[in-house]
C-alpha positions as CSV (number, residue, x, y, z in Angstrom):
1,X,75.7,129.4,188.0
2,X,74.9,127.9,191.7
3,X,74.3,130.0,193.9
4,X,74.8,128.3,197.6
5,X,74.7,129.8,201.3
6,X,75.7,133.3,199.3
7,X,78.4,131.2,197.6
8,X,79.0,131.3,193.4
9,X,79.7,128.1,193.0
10,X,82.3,127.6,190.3
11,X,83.7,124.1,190.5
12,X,82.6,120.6,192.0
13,X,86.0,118.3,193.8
14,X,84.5,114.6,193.6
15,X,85.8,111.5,196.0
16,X,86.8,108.8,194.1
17,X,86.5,105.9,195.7
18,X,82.8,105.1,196.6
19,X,81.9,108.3,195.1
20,X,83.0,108.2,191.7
21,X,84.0,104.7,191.3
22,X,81.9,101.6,192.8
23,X,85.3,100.5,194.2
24,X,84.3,99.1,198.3
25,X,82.9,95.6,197.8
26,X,85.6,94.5,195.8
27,X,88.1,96.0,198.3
28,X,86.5,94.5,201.1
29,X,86.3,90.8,199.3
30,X,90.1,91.3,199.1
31,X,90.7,93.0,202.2
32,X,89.3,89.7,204.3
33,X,91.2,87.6,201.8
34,X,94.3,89.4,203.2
35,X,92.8,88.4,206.8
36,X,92.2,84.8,206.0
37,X,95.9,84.2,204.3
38,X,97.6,84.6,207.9
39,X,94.5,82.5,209.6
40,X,92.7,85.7,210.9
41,X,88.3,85.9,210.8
42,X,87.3,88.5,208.3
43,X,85.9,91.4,209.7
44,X,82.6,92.7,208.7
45,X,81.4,95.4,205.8
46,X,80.6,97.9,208.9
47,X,83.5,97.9,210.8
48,X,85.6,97.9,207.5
49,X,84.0,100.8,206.1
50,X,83.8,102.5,209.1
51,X,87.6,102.7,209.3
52,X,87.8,103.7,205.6
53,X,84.8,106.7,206.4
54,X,87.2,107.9,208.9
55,X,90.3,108.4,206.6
56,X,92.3,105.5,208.1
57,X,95.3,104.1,205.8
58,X,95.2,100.4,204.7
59,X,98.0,100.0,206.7
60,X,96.8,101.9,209.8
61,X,93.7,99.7,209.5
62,X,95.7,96.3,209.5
63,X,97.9,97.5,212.7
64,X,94.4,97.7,214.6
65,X,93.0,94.1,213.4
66,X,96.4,92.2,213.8
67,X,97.4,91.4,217.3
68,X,99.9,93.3,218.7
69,X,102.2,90.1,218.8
70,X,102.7,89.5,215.4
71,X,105.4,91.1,213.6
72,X,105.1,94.6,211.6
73,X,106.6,92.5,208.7
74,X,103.0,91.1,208.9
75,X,101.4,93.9,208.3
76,X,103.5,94.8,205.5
77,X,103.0,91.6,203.4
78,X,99.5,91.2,204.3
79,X,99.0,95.0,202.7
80,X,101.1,94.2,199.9
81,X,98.9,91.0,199.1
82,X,95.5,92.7,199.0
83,X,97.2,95.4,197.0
84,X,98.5,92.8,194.7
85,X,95.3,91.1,194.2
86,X,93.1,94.6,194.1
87,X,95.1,96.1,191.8
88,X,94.4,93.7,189.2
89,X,90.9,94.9,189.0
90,X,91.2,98.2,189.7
91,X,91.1,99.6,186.4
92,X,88.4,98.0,185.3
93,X,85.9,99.5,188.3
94,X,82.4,100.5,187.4
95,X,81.5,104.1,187.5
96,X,78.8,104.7,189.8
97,X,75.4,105.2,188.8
98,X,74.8,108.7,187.1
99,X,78.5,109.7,186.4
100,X,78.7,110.4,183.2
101,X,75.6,112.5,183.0
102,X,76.6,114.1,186.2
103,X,80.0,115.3,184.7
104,X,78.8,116.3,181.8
105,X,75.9,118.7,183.1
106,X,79.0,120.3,184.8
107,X,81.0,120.7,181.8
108,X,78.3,121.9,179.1
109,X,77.4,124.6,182.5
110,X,80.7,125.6,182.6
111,X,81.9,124.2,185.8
112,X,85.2,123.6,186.5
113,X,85.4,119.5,187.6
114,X,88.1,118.1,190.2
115,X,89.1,115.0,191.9
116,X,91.0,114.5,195.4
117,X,91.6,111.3,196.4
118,X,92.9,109.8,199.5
119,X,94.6,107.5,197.2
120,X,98.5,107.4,197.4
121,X,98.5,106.8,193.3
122,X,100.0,109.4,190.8
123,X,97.8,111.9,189.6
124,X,98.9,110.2,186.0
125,X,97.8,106.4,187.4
126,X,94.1,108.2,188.1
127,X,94.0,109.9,184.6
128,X,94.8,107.2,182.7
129,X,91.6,105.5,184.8
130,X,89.4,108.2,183.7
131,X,91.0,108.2,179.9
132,X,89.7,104.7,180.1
133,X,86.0,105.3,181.4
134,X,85.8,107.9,178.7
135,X,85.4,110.9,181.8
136,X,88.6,112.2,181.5
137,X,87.2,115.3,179.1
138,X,84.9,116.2,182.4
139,X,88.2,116.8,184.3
140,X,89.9,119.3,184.7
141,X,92.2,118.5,187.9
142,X,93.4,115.2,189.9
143,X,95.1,115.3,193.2
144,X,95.8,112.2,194.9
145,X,97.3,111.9,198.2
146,X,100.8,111.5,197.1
147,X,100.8,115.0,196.6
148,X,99.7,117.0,199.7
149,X,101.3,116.4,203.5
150,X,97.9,115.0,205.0
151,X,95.3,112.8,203.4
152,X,91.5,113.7,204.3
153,X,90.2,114.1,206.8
154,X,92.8,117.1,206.8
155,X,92.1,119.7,203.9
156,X,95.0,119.4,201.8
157,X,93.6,117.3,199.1
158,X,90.7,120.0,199.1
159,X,92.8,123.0,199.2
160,X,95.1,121.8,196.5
161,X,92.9,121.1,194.2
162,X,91.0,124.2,194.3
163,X,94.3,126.0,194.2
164,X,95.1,124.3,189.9
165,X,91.5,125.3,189.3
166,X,92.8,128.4,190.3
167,X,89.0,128.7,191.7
168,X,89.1,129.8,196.6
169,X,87.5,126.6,198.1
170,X,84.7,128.7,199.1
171,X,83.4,128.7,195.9
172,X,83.1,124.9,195.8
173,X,81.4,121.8,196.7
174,X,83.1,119.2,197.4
175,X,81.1,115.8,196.7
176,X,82.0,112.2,198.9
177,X,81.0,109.9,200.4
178,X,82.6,109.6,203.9
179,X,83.0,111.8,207.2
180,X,86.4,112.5,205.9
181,X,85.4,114.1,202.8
182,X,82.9,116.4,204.9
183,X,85.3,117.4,207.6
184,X,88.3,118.0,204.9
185,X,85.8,120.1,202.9
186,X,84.5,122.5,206.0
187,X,87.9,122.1,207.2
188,X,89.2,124.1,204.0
189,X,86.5,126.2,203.4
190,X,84.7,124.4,200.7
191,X,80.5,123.5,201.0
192,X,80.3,119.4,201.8
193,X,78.1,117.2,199.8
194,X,77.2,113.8,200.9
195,X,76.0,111.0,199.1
196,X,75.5,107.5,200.5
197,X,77.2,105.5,198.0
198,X,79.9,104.5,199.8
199,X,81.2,104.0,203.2
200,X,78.5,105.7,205.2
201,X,74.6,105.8,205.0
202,X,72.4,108.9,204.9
203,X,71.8,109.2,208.7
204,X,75.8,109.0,209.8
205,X,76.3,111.4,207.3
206,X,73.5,114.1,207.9
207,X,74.9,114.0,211.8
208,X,77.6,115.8,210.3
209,X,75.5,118.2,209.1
210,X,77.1,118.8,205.6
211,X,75.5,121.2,203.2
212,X,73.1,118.8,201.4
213,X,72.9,114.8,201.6
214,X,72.2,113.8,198.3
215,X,69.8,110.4,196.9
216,X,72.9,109.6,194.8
217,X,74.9,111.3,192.2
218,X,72.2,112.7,189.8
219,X,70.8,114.4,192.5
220,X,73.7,117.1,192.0
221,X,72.2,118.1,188.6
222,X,68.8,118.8,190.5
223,X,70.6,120.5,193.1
224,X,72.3,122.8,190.5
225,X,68.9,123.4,188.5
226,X,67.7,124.4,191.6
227,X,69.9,127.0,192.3
């Protein structure tokens, strides 16, 4: 077992998006897609990503880039439209690099695996994802933002899942890719991981000082060898 900052550390909460799943370029080919269909410049990779890093909705995102005079219907059917077209390929996301051999280190050492999402999708949506990628034995839990109050940054994603694997936060790390994931993790008592596979890159996210900034994902198995 790990042994972190005087913490046993029984169980690992992964991001998905980013983290998980190579998920961003393809949601920001689709994003500026939405942008062009009502005559608007796309906006870059950075800025994009910078709103995702934070935790900001899809929606909350579009209500800062459209100009205040347009219509909220606007927003609506432009979010409906890159949902529409990135739900088509969502299924069929690549892993990220290392996953597999990453999850199952953790299950052969006896480590209880979760996944908390900021994603509004069913818990059932997610499985059936993993049941696909052929990860769904290296899970034990899914919580997806349709089932706490407050997506991350706030901890409820965090807490819940540590609450079904019946395991206190503090005796987990909690493995993403964004600000948000570090401050919902410290936020709920969990130890933050960072890796820079997503949204943010290794200097943004050692200014929030997590725990460890991991290479990438295979780093974790190193980390827990380690211990």
């Amino acid at each position: 077992m790990l042994t972190y900052e005087d913490n046993d550390i029984r169980g690992v909460i992964f991001d998905l998006d980013g983290t998980l799943i190579d998920s961003l370029s393809s949601y920001y080919i689709y994003f500026n897609n939405g942008l062009e269909g009502i005559g608007l410049q796309p906006v870059s990779k950075g800025r994009l990503f910078k709103f995702l890093g934070d935790g900001i909705s899809l929606r909350g995102i579009l209500r800062t880039i459209i100009p205040d005079d347009r219509e909220e219907s606007v927003v609506e059917t432009v979010a409906d439209e890159i949902l529409r077209r990135f739900m088509k390929i969502d299924m069929e996301l690549p892993l990220q690099p290392g996953v597999r051999d990453v999850l199952a280190f953790l299950k052969a050492s006896r480590t209880a695996v979760g996944v908390a999402t900021a994603r509004p999708s069913g818990a059932d949506y997610e499985w059936e994802r993993f049941r696909k990628a052929k990860i769904a034995d290296f899970i034990d839990v899914v919580v997806t933002a349709s089932e706490v109050k407050e997506r991350k940054p706030a901890p409820d994603s965090i807490i819940e899942c540590a609450r079904k694997m019946n395991i206190p936060p503090s005796n987990c790390l909690v493995v993403g890719d964004s600000v948000s994931d570090i401050l919902a993790a410290r936020e709920a008592g969990a130890l933050p991981v960072a890796v820079p596979t997503g949204v943010e890159d290794s200097d943004k996210l050692k200014d929030e000082m997590p725990t460890a900034v991991l290479n990438g994902l295979g780093d974790l198995i190193a980390l827990f060898r380690a211990g």
